[in-house]
GURORO-826187 format. One record per residue: residue number from 1; residue in one letter; x, y, z of N, C-alpha, C in turn. Coordinates in steps of 0.1 Angstrom, whole numbers, always signed. Example, Ala and Ser with C-alpha at 12.3 -4.5 7.8 and 13.67 -1.06 7.14 Angstrom:
residues 2
- k;r;nxx;nyy;nzz;caxx;cayy;cazz;cxx;cyy;czz
- 1;A;+132;-57;+78;+123;-45;+78;+132;-33;+78 .
- 2;S;+128;-22;+71;+137;-11;+71;+129;+0;+79 .
end
This chain:
residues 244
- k;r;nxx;nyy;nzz;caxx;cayy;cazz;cxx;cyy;czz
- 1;X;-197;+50;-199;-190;+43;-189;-196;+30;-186 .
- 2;X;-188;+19;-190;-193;+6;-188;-189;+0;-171 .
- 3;X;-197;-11;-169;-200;-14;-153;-183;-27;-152 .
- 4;X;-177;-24;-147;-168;-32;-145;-167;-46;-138 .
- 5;X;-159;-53;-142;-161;-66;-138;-152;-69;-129 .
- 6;X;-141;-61;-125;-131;-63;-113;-128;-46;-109 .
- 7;X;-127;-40;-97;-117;-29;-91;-107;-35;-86 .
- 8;X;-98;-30;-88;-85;-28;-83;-83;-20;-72 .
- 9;X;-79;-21;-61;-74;-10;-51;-58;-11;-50 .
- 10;X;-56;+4;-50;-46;+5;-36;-46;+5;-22 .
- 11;X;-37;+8;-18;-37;+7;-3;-39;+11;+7 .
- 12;X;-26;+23;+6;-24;+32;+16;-36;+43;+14 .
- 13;X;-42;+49;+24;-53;+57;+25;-63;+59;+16 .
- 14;X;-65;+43;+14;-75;+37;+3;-83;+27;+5 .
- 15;X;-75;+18;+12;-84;+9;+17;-81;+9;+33 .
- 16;X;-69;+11;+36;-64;+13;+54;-58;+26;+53 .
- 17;X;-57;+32;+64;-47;+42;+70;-36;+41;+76 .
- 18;X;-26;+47;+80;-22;+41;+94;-15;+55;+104 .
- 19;X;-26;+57;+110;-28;+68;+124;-12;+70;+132 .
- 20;X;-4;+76;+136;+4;+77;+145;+14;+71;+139 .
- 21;X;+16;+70;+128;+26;+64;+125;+39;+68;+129 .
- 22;X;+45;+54;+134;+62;+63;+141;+69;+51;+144 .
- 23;X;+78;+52;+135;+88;+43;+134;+98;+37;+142 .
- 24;X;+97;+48;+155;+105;+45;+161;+98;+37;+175 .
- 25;X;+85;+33;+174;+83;+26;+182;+79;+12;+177 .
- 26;X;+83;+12;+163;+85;-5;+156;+99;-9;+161 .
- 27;X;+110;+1;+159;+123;-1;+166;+122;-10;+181 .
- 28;X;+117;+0;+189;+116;+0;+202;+108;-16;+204 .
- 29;X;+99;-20;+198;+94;-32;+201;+105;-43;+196 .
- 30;X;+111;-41;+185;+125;-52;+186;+134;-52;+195 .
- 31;X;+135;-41;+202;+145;-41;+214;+144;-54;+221 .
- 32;X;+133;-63;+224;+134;-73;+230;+140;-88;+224 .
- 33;X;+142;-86;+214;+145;-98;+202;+160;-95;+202 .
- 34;X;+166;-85;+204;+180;-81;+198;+186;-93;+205 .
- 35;X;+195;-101;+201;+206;-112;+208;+216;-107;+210 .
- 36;X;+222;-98;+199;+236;-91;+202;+235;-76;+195 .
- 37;X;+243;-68;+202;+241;-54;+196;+257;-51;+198 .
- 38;X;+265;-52;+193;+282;-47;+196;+279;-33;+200 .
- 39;X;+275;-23;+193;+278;-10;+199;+267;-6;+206 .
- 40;X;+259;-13;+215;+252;-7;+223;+240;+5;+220 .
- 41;X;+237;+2;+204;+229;+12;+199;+213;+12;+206 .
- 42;X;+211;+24;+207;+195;+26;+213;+182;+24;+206 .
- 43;X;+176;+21;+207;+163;+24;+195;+161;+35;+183 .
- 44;X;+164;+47;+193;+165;+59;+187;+178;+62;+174 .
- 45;X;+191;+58;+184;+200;+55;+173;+199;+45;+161 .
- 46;X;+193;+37;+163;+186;+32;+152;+181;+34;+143 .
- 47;X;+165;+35;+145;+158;+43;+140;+161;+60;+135 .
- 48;X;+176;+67;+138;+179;+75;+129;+186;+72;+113 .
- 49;X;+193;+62;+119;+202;+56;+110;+191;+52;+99 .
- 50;X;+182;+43;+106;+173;+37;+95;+166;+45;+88 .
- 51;X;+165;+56;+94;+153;+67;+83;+168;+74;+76 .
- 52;X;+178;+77;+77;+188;+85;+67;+191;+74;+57 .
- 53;X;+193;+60;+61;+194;+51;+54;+183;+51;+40 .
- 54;X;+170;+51;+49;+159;+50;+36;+156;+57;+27 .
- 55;X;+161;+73;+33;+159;+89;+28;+173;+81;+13 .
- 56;X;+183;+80;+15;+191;+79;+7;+189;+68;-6 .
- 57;X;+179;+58;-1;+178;+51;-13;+161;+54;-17 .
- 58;X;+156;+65;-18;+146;+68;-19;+145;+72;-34 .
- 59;X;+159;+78;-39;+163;+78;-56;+156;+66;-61 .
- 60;X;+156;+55;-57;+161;+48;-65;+144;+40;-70 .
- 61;X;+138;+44;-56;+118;+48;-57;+117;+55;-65 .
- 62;X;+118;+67;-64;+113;+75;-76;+117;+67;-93 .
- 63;X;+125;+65;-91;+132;+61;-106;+121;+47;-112 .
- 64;X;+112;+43;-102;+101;+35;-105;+105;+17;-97 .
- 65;X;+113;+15;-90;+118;+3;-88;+118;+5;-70 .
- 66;X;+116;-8;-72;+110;-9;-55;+122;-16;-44 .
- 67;X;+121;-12;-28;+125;-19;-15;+123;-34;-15 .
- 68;X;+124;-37;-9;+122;-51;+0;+125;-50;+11 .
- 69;X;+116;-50;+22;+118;-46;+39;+126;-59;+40 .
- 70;X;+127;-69;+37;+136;-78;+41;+148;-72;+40 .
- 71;X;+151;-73;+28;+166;-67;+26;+170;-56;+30 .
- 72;X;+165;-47;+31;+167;-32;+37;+168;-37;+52 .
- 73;X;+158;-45;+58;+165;-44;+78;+177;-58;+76 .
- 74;X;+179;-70;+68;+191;-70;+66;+206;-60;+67 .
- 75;X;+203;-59;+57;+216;-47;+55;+215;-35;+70 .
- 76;X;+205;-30;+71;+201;-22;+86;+213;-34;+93 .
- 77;X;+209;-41;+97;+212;-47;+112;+225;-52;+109 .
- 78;X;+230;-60;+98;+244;-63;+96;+249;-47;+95 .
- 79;X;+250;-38;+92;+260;-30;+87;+261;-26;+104 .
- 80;X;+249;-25;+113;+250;-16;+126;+255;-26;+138 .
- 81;X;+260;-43;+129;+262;-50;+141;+252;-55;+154 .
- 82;X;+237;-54;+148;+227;-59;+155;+227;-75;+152 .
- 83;X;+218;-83;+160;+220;-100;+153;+206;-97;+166 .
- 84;X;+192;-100;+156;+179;-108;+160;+182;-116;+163 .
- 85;X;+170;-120;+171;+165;-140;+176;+155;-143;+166 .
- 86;X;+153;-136;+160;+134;-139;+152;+138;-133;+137 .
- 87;X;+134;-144;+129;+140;-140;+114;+128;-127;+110 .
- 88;X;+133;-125;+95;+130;-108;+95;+117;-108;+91 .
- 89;X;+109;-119;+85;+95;-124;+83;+88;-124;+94 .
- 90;X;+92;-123;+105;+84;-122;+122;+89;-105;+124 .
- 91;X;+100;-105;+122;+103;-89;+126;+99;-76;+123 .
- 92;X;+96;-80;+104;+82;-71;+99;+74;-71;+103 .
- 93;X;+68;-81;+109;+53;-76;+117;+53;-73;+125 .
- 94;X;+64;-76;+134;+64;-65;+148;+65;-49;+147 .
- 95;X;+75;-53;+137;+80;-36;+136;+69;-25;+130 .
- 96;X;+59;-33;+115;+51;-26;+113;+38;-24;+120 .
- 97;X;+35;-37;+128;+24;-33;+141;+26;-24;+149 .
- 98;X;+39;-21;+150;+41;-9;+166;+42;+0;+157 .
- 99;X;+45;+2;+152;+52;+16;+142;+35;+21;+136 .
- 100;X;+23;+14;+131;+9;+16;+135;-1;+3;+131 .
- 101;X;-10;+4;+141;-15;-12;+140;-27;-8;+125 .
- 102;X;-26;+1;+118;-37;+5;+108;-51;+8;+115 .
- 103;X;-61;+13;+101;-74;+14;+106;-79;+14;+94 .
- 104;X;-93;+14;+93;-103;+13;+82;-104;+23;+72 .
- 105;X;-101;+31;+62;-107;+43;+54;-127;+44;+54 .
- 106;X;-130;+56;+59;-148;+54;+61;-152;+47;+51 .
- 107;X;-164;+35;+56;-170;+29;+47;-164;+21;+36 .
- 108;X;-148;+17;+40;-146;+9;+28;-153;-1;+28 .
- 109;X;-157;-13;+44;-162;-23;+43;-176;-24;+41 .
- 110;X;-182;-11;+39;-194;-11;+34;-196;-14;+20 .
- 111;X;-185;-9;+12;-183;-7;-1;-175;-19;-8 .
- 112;X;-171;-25;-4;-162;-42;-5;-176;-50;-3 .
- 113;X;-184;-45;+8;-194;-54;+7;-205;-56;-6 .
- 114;X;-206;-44;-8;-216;-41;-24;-209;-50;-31 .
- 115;X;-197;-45;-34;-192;-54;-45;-190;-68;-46 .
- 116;X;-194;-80;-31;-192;-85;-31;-206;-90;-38 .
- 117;X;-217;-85;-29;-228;-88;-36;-229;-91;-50 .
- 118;X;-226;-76;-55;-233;-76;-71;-222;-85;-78 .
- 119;X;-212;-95;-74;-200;-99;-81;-197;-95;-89 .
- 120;X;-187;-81;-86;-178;-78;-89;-166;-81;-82 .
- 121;X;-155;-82;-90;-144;-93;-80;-134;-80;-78 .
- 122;X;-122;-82;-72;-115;-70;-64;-104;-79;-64 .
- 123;X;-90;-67;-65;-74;-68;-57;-71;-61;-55 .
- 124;X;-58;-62;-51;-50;-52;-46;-38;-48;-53 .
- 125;X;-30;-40;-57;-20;-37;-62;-15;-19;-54 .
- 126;X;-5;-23;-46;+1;-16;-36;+16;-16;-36 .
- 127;X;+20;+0;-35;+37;+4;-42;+38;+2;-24 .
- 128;X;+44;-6;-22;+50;-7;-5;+60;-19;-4 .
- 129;X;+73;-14;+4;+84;-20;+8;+80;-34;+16 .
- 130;X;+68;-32;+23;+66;-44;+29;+65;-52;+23 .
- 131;X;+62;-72;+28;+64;-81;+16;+49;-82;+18 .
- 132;X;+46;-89;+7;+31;-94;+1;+26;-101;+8 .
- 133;X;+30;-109;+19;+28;-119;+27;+21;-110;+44 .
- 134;X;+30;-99;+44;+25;-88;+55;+17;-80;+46 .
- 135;X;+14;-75;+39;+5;-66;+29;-6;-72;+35 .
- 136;X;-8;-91;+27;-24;-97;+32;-25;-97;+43 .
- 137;X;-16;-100;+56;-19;-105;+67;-25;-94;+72 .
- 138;X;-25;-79;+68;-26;-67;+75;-41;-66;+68 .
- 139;X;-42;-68;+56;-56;-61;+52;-68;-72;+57 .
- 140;X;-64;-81;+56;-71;-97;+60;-79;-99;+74 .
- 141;X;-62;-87;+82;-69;-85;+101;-78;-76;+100 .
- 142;X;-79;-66;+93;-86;-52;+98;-103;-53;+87 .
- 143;X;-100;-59;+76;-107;-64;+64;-114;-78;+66 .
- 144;X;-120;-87;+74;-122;-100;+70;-133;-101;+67 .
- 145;X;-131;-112;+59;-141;-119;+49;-138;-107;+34 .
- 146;X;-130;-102;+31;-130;-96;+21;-130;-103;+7 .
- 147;X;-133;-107;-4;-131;-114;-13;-119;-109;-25 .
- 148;X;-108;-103;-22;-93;-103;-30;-92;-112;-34 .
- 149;X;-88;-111;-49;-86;-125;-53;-67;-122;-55 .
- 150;X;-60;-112;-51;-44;-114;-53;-44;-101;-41 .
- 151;X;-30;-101;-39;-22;-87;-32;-13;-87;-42 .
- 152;X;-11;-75;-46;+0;-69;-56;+11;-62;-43 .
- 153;X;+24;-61;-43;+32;-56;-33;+42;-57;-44 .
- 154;X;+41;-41;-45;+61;-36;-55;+66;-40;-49 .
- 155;X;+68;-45;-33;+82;-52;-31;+87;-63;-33 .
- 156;X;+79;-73;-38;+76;-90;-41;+82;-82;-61 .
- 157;X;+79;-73;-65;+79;-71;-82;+88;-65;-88 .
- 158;X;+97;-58;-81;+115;-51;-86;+101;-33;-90 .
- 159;X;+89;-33;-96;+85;-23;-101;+74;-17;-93 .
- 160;X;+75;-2;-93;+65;+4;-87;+55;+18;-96 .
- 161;X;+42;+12;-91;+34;+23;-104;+42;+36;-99 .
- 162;X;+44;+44;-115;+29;+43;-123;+31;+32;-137 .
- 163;X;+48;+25;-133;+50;+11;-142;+39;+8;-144 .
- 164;X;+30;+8;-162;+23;+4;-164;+23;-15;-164 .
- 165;X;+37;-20;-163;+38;-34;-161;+28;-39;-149 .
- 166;X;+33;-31;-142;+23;-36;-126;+11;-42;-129 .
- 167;X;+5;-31;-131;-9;-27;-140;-15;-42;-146 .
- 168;X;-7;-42;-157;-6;-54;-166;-8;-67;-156 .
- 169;X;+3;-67;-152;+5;-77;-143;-8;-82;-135 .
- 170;X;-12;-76;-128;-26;-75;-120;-37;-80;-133 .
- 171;X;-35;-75;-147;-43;-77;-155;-41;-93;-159 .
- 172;X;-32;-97;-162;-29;-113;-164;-34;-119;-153 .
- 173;X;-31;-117;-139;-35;-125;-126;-52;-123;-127 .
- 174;X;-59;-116;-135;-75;-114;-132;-81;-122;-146 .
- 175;X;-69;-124;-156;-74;-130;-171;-86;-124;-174 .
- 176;X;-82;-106;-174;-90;-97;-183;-86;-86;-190 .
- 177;X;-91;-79;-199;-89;-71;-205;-93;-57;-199 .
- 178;X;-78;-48;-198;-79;-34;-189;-94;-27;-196 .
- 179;X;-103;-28;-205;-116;-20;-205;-127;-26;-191 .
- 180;X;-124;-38;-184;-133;-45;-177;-128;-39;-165 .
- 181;X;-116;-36;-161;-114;-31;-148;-111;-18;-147 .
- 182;X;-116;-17;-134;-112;-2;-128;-101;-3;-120 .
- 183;X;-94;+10;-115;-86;+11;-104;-88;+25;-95 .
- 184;X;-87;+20;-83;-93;+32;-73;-78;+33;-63 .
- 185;X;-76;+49;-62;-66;+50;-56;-65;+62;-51 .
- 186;X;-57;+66;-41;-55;+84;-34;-46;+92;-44 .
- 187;X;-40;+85;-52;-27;+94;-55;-22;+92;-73 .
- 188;X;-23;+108;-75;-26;+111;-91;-17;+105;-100 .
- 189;X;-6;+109;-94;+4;+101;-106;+10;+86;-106 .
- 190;X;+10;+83;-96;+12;+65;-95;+0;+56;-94 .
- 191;X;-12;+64;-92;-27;+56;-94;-34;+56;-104 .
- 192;X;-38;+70;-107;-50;+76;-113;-43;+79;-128 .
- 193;X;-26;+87;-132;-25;+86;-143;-18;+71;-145 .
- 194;X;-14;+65;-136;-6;+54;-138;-18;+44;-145 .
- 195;X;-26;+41;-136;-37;+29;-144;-41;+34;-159 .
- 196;X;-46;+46;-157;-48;+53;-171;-39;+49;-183 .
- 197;X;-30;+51;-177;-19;+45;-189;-19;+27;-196 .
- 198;X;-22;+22;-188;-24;+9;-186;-34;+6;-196 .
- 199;X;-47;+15;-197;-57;+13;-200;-73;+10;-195 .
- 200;X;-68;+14;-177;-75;+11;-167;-85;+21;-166 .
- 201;X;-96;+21;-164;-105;+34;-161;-103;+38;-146 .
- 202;X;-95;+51;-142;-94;+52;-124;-100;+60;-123 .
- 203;X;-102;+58;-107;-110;+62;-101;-106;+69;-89 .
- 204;X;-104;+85;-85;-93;+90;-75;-103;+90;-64 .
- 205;X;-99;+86;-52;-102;+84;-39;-96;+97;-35 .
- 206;X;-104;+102;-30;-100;+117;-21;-105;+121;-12 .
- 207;X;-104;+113;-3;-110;+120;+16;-102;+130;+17 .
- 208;X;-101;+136;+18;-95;+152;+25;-96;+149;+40 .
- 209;X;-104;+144;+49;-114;+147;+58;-104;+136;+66 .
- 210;X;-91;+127;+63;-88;+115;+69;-72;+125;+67 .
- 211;X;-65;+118;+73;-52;+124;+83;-40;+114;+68 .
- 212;X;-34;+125;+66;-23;+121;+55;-13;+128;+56 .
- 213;X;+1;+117;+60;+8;+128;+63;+14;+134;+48 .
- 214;X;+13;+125;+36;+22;+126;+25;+16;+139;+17 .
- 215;X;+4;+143;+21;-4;+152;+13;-3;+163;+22 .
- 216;X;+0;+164;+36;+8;+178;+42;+14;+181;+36 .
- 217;X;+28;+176;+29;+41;+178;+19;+34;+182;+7 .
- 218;X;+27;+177;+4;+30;+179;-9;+11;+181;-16 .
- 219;X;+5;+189;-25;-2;+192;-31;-8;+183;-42 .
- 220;X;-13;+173;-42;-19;+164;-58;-28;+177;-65 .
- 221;X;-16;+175;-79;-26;+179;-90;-35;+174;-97 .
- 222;X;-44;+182;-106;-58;+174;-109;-48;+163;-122 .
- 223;X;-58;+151;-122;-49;+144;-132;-50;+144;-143 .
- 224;X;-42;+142;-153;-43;+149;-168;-49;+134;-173 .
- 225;X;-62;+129;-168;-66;+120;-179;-82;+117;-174 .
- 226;X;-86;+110;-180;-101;+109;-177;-107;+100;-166 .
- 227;X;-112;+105;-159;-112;+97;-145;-124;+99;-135 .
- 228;X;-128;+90;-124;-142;+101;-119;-133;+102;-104 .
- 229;X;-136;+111;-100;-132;+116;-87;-140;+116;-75 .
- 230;X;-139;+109;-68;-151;+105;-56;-143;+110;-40 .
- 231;X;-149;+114;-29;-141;+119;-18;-147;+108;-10 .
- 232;X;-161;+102;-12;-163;+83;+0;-166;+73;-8 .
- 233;X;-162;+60;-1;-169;+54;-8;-182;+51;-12 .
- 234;X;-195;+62;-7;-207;+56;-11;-209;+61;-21 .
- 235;X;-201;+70;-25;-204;+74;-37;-198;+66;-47 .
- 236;X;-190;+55;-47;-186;+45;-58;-203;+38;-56 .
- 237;X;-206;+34;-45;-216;+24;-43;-230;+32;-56 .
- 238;X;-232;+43;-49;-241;+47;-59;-240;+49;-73 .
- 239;X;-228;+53;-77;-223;+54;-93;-228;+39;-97 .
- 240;X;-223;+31;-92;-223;+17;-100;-235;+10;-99 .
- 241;X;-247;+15;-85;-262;+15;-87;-268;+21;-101 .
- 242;X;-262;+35;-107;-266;+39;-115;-263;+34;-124 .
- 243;X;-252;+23;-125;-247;+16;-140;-253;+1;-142 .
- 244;X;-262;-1;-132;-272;-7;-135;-278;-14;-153 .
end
């Protein structure tokens, strides 16, 4: 196992969380922006529509191809006859602030800090509807002084891992070769076999111990590729003391 010259992260319950998440109180905080609403819709009515809405084009995620929160509360609010005061680049951040302001995964910023030390450089590459521009602003507030040298956001890229393009992609923006980088991530088949494929050496983040709603649903199996499996970060810290 060679010492890497860049990690890669993901996002969601990897580098942030986001606690209480509830969509309907991102709604509810637009209620003051609305200019016109023709049919007098509630929050709640809203925010139903908008989750059957999402549920329905959620095919089209799986099939490997990504949202754009812009265009999705577009279409949202034209089709429901809503009309904002505040364009939809202010309105993502309201909405995803109330809906949850995030929080830290234990010791990431202990472990960002190692790596800043020993220079090793770091990004991000993250399958989320939100745009790239709210991705940084979010990890930037809770994360600062972090040294990222990009944000990867499937929604800024039409592709979402385990698109080994992504992958790539992130590999061009670092001008290195997939043996130099790792990728650390919660989730087996869009992270852990996805980089793999790439040619990425990953690395599965697995706190158990932190609140997920997507792993109540659903079970990760072990991943069919070679990988080291860590449940904190100090144990990346120490592995890479040992690769000394």
């Amino acid at each position: 196992m060679n010492k890497p010259k860049m990690i890669l992260f993901d996002y969601g319950n990897t580098l942030l969380c986001e606690p209480m998440f509830n969509t309907l109180r991102g709604q509810e905080a637009l209620t003051g922006y609305i200019k016109s609403n023709k049919n007098n819709l509630t929050p709640k009515q809203v925010n139903e529509f908008s989750e059957e809405l999402y549920g329905k084009l959620s095919a089209v995620r799986e099939m490997g191809f990504e949202l754009h929160d812009w265009h999705f509360q577009r279409f949202l609010y034209e089709y429901l006859e809503i009309e904002l005061s505040i364009p939809f680049t202010e309105a993502e951040k309201i909405f995803w602030d109330n809906t949850s302001t995030g929080a830290l995964m234990p010791n990431v910023d202990k472990m960002l800090g190692y790596l800043s030390a020993k220079g090793i450089r770091s990004g991000v590459v993250s399958n989320i509807t939100f745009s790239g521009a709210a991705l940084a602003e979010r990890i930037n507030r809770l994360l600062p002084g972090n040294e990222f040298e990009f944000f990867i956001a499937s929604s800024e890229y039409m592709f979402r891992k385990p698109n080994p393009m992504l992958f790539e992609l992130a590999l061009k923006k670092a001008r290195l070769n997939a043996a130099d980088v790792w990728f650390c991530g919660d989730t087996v088949k869009t992270d852990i076999e996805g980089s793999a494929a790439a040619g990425i050496f990953p690395v599965w983040y697995d706190d158990t111990a932190m609140e997920n709603l997507w792993r109540m649903e659903i079970k990760e199996p072990v991943p069919d590729c070679e990988h080291l499996h860590i449940h904190d970060w100090d144990e990346l810290i120490e592995l890479l003391e040992r690769l000394k």
